[in-house]
Backbone as CSV, one residue per row, in Angstrom:
resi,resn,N_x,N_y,N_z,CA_x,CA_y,CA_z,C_x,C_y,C_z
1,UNK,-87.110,193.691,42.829,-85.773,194.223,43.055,-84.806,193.591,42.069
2,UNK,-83.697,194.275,41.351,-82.580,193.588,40.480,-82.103,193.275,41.445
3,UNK,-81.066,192.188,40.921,-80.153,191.848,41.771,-78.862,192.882,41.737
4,UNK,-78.116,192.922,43.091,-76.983,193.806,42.836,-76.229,192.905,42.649
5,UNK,-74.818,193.693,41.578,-74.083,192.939,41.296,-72.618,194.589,41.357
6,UNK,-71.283,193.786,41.608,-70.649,194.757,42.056,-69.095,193.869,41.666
7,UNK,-67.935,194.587,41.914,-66.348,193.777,41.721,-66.180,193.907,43.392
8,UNK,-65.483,192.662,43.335,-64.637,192.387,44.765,-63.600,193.507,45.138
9,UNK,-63.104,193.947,45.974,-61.969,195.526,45.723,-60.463,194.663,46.201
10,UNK,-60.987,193.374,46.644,-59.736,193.003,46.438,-58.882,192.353,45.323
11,UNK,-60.056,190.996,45.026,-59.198,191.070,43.271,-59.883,190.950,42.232
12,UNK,-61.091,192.017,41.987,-61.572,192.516,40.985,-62.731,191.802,40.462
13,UNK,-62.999,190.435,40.792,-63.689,189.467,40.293,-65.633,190.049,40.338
14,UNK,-66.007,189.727,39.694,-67.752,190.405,39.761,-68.145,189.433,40.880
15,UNK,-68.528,189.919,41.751,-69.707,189.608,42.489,-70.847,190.027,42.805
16,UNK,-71.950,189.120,43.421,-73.206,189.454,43.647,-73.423,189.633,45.144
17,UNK,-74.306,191.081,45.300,-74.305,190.661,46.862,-75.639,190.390,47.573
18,UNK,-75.695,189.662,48.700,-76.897,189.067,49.332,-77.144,189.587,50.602
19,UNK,-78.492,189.481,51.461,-78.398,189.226,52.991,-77.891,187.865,53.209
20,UNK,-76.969,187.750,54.592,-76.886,186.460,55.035,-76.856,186.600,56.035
21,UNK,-77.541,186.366,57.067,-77.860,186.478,58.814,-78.130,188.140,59.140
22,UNK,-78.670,188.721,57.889,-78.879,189.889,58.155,-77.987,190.941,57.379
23,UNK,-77.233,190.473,57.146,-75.647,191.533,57.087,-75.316,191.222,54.948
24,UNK,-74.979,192.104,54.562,-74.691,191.814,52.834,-73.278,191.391,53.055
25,UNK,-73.344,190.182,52.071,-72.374,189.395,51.449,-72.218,188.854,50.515
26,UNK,-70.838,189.122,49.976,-70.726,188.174,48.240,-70.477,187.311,48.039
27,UNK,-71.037,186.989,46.938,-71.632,185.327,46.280,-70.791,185.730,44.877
28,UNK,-70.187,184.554,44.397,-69.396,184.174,43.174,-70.727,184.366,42.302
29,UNK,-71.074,184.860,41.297,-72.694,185.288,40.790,-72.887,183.691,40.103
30,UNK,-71.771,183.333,39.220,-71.952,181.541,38.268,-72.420,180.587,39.125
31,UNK,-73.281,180.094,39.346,-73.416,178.568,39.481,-72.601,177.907,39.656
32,UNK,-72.114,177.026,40.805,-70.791,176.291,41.276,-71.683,174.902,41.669
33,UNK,-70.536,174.144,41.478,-71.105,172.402,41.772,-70.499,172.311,43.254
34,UNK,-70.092,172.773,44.074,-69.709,173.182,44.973,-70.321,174.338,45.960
35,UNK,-71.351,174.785,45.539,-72.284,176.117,45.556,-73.384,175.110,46.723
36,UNK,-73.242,175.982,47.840,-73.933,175.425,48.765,-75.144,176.801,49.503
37,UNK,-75.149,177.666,48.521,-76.142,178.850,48.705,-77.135,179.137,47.882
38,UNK,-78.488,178.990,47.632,-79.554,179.473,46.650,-79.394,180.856,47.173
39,UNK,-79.641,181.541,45.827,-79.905,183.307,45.832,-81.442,183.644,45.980
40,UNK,-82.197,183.783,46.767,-83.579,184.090,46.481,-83.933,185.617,46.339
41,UNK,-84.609,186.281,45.623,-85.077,187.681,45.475,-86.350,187.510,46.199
42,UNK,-86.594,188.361,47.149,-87.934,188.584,48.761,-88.526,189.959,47.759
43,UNK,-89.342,189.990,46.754,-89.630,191.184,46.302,-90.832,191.937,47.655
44,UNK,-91.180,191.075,48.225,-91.646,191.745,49.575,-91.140,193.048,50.453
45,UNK,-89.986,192.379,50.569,-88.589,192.753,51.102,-87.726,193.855,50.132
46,UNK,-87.804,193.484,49.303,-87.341,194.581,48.228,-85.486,194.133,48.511
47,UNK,-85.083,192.848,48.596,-84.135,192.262,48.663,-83.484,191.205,48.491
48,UNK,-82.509,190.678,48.428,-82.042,189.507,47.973,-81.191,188.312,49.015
49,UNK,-81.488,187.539,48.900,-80.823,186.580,50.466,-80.596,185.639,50.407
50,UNK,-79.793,184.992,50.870,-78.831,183.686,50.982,-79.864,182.519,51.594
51,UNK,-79.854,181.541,51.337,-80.306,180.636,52.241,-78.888,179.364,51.891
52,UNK,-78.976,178.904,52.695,-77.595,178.000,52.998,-78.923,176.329,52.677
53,UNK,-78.397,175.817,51.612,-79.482,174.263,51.374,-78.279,173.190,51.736
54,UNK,-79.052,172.261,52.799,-78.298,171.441,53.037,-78.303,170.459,51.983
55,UNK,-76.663,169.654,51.896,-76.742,168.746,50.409,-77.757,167.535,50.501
56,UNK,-78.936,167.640,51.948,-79.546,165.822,51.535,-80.722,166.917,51.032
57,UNK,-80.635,168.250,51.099,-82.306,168.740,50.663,-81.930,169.425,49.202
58,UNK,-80.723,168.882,48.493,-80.639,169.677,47.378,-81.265,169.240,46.037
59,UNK,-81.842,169.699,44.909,-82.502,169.169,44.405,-81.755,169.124,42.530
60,UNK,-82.023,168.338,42.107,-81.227,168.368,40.301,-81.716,169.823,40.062
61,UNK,-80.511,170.741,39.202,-80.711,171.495,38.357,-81.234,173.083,39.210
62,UNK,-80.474,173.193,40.217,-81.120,173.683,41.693,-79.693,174.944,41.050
63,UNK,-79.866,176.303,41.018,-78.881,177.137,41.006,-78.098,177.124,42.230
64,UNK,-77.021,176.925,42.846,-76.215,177.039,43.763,-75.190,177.852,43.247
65,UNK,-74.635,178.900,44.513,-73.465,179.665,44.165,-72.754,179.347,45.558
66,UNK,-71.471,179.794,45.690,-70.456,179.999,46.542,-69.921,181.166,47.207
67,UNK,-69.964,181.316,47.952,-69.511,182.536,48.769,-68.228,182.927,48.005
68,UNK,-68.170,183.969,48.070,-66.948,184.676,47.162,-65.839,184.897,48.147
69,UNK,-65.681,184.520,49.651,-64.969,184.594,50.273,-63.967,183.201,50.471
70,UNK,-64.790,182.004,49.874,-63.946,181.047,49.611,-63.750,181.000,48.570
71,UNK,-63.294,181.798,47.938,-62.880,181.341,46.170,-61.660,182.824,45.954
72,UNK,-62.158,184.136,46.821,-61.310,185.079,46.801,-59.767,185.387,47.164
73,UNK,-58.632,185.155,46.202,-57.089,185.301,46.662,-56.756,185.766,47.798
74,UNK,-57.873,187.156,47.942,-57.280,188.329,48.686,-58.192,188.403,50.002
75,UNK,-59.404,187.469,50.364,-60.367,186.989,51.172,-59.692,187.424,52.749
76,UNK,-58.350,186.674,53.105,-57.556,187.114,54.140,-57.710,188.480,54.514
77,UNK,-57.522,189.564,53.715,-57.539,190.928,53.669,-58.576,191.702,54.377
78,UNK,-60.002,190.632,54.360,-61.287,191.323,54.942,-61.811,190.629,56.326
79,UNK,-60.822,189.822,56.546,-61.251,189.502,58.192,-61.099,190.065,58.872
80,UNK,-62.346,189.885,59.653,-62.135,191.331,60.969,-61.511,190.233,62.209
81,UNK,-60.750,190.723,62.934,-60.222,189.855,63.925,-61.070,190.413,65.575
């Protein structure tokens, strides 16, 4: 499977999107030192998914990204209440 990759509709920024507890969500696509999500591709699955690595199991040189909902201006905009 490619990975999908798509713009935020709130402020335009590229993101990537994942499963996370089931449900698709965007990931900042760059590598963040702050990035507390590996992207894995399940070609099983024919999909792409979040796993959340805790920082004592993280390893040097380990791709981590960030949810695009903490980094997004306009993030407020998509909470469902």
């Amino acid at each position: 499977m490619a990975r999908e990759f798509g713009h935020c509709r709130g402020c335009g920024a590229e993101i990537e999107w994942a499963k996370l507890n089931g449900k698709a969500h965007p990931f900042d696509p760059e590598p963040s030192a702050k990035g507390g999500y590996e992207l894995v591709e399940l070609s099983s699955e024919d999909r792409t998914v979040a796993a959340y690595i805790h920082p004592s199991k993280r390893r040097p040189g380990q791709r981590l990204v960030v949810s695009h909902f903490a980094t997004c201006p306009k993030a407020a905009d998509f909470r469902k209440e």
